[in-house]
Structure formats: C-alpha cells, structure tokens
C-alpha positions as CSV (number, residue, x, y, z in Angstrom):
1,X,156.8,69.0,38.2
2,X,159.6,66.9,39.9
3,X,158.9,68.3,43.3
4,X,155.2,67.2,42.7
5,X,156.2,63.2,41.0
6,X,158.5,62.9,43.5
7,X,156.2,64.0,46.4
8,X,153.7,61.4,45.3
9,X,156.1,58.7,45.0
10,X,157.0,59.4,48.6
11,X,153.2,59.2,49.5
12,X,152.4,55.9,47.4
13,X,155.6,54.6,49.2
14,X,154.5,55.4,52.7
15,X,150.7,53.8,51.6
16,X,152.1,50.4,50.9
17,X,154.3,50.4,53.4
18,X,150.9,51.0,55.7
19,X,149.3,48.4,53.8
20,X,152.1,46.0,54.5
21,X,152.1,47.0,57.9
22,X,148.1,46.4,58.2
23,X,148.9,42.7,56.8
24,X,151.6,42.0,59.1
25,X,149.8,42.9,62.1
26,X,146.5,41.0,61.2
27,X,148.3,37.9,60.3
28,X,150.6,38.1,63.5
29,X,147.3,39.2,65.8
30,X,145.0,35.9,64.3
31,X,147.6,33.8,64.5
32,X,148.7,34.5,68.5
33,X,144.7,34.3,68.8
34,X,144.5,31.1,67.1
35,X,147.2,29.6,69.7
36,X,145.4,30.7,72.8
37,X,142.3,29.9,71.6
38,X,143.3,26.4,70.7
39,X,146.1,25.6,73.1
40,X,145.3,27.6,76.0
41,X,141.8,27.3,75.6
42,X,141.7,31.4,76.3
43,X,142.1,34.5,73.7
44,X,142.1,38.0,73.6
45,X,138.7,39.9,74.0
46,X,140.1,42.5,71.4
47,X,141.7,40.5,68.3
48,X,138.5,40.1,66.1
49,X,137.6,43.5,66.2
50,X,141.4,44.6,65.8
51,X,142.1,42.1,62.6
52,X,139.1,43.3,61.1
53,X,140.0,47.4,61.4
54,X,143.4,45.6,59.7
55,X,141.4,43.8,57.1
56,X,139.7,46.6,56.2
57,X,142.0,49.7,56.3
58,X,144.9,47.1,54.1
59,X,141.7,46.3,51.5
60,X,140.6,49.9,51.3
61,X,144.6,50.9,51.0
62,X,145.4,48.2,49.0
63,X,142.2,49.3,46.8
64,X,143.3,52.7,45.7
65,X,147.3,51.3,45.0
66,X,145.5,49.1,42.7
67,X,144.1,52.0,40.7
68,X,147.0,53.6,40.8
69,X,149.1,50.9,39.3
70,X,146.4,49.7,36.9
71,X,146.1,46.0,38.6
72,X,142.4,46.4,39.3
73,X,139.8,43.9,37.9
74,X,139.9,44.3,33.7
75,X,138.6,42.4,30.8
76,X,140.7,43.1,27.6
77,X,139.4,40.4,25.7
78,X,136.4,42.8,24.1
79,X,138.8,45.7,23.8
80,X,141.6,44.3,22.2
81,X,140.4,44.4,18.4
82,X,139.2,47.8,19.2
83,X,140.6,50.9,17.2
84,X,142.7,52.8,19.3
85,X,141.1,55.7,19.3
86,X,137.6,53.6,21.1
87,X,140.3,52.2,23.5
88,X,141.2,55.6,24.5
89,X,137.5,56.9,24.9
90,X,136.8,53.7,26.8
91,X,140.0,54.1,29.2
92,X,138.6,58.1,29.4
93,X,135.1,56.5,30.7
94,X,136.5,53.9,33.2
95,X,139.0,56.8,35.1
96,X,135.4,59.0,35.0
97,X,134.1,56.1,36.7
98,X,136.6,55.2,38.9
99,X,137.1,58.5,40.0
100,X,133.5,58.8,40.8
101,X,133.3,55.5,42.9
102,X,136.3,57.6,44.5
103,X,134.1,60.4,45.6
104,X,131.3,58.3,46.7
105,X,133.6,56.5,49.2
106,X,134.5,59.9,50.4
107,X,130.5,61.3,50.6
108,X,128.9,58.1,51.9
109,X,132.4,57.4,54.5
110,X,131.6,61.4,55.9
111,X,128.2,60.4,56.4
112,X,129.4,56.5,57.8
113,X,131.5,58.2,60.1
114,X,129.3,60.7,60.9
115,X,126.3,58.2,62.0
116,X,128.8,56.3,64.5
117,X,131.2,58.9,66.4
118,X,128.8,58.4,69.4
119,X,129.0,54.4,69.2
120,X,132.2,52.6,70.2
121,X,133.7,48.7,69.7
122,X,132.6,46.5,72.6
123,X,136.1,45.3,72.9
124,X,138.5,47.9,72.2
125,X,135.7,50.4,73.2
126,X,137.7,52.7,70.3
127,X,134.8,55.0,69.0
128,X,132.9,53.1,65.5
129,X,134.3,55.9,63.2
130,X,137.6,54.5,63.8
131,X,136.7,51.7,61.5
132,X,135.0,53.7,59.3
133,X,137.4,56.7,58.8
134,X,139.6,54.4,55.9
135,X,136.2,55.0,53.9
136,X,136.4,58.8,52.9
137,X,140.4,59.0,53.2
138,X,140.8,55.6,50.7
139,X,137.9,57.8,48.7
140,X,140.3,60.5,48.0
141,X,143.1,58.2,47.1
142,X,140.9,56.9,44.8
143,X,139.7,59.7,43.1
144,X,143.1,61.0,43.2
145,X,144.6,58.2,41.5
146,X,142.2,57.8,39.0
147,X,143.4,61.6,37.8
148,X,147.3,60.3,38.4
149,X,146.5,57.6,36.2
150,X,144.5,59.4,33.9
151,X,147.3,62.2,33.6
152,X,150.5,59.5,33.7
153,X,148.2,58.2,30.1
154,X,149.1,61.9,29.0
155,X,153.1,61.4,30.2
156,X,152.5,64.7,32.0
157,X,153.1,63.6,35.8
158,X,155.1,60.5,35.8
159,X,156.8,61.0,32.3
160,X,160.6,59.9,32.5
161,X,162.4,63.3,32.1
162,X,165.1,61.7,29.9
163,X,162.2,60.8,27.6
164,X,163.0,56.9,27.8
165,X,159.2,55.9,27.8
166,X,157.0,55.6,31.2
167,X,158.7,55.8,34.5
168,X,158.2,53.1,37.1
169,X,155.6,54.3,39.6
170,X,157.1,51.0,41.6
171,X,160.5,53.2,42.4
C-alpha cells in the first residue's frame, strides 16, 4: 500500500506541476503577443490557438486536482445540521456523481477526438485532437480521483501509517 500512496503522490505531483507549467506558458505566450500586437503593431499567427490548448489542458488538469483535494464547487450550508450518517450517504452520492462526470469526459473526449483526427489548427496546423485529447485523459483523472477520494474517506489509501489522522495529499 505504500508503493501504491506513494506512486500517486508522485503522479498528483507531476499533474500540477503540468498545470503550473500550462499557466506559465499561456501567461508568458499572451503577454509577448500583447507587446507585438500593440507596440509592433505585428503578432504571432499561432498564440491564440496555443494559449487556448494551455487554457484548456491547465482547466481540465486543474479540474481533476480539484476533486482530488476536495476544493471543487460545494454548499455546506444545507448539510451542516444534517446527521452524520445523511452526510455520509450524501458524500457517497456526490463521488458516484463525480465519478460518472469522470467517465463521460472519457466516452464523449474518445468520440471528440475521434470526429477531429482528420481536421488540423489553421495556425499551428497540429491535428484538432490535440486539443481535444485533455478530454478523455482529464476523464480518467477524474473518475480516478473521485475513488481516491472516496477511499482516502475510508483512511485506506492515504491513511498516515503512524495513525496520526489524515495525511497531507499536498506532500
């Protein structure tokens, strides 16, 4: 069980680091377009579509880290004065849920991808699935971390081995 927490610790590492990287990269990409545009009164033929396959593959990314660290959109307000026991069922329903948005990124993304491998990006004249291909693999990070998070509720994947409470997925 260590082999396997510390395995995907390494992979949850390497996704926000990508994520950063994604961020760094659009913001750096706009803003050297935004200085030729408006200085130089010339640009890059390539930065729009380039920014958005950063935009999108860092909000997809970014997407399934929020699931697996619990920061997605909640509203505890109705469930606070709930018994615990409702509070659990209703936690069971949302990682059902979750994970199933999961799987539909991954279905509808195959068949995305599928209906635009023969297209390409004016610009970058990369082929269309290149934009596309985040959907199914930020599908299965989903899904997957919907059943981390579902299990770390149970202590049985990221349970500190010391038994000192709930280990930081952050480390």
């Amino acid at each position: 069980m260590d082999f396997l927490r510390k395995l995907c610790r390494l992979l949850f590492k390497a996704l926000e680091w990508f994520a950063i990287i994604c961020m760094v990269i659009l913001t750096i990409i706009v803003f050297i377009d935004v200085i030729l545009r408006y200085i130089f009164k010339q640009g890059f033929p390539w930065t729009q579509e380039v920014a958005t396959l950063m935009l999108v593959w860092f909000s997809l990314i970014g997407m399934a880290i929020g699931v697996l660290e619990k920061i997605h959109i909640s509203i505890e307000m109705f469930t606070a004065k709930l018994p615990e026991k409702a509070i659990s069922a209703l936690e069971t329903v949302n990682h059902i849920l979750i994970a199933a948005f999961g799987g539909a990124m991954v279905y509808f993304g195959a068949v995305i991808m599928n209906m635009t491998k023969l297209s390409t990006m004016p610009a970058t004249k990369l082929p269309s699935a290149v934009l596309y291909i985040i959907l199914p693999l930020s599908g299965t990070l989903v899904l997957l971390n919907a059943i981390l998070v579902a299990a770390k509720q149970e202590k049985k994947i990221f349970a500190d081995p010391n038994g000192a409470g709930e280990e930081d997925t952050n480390a």
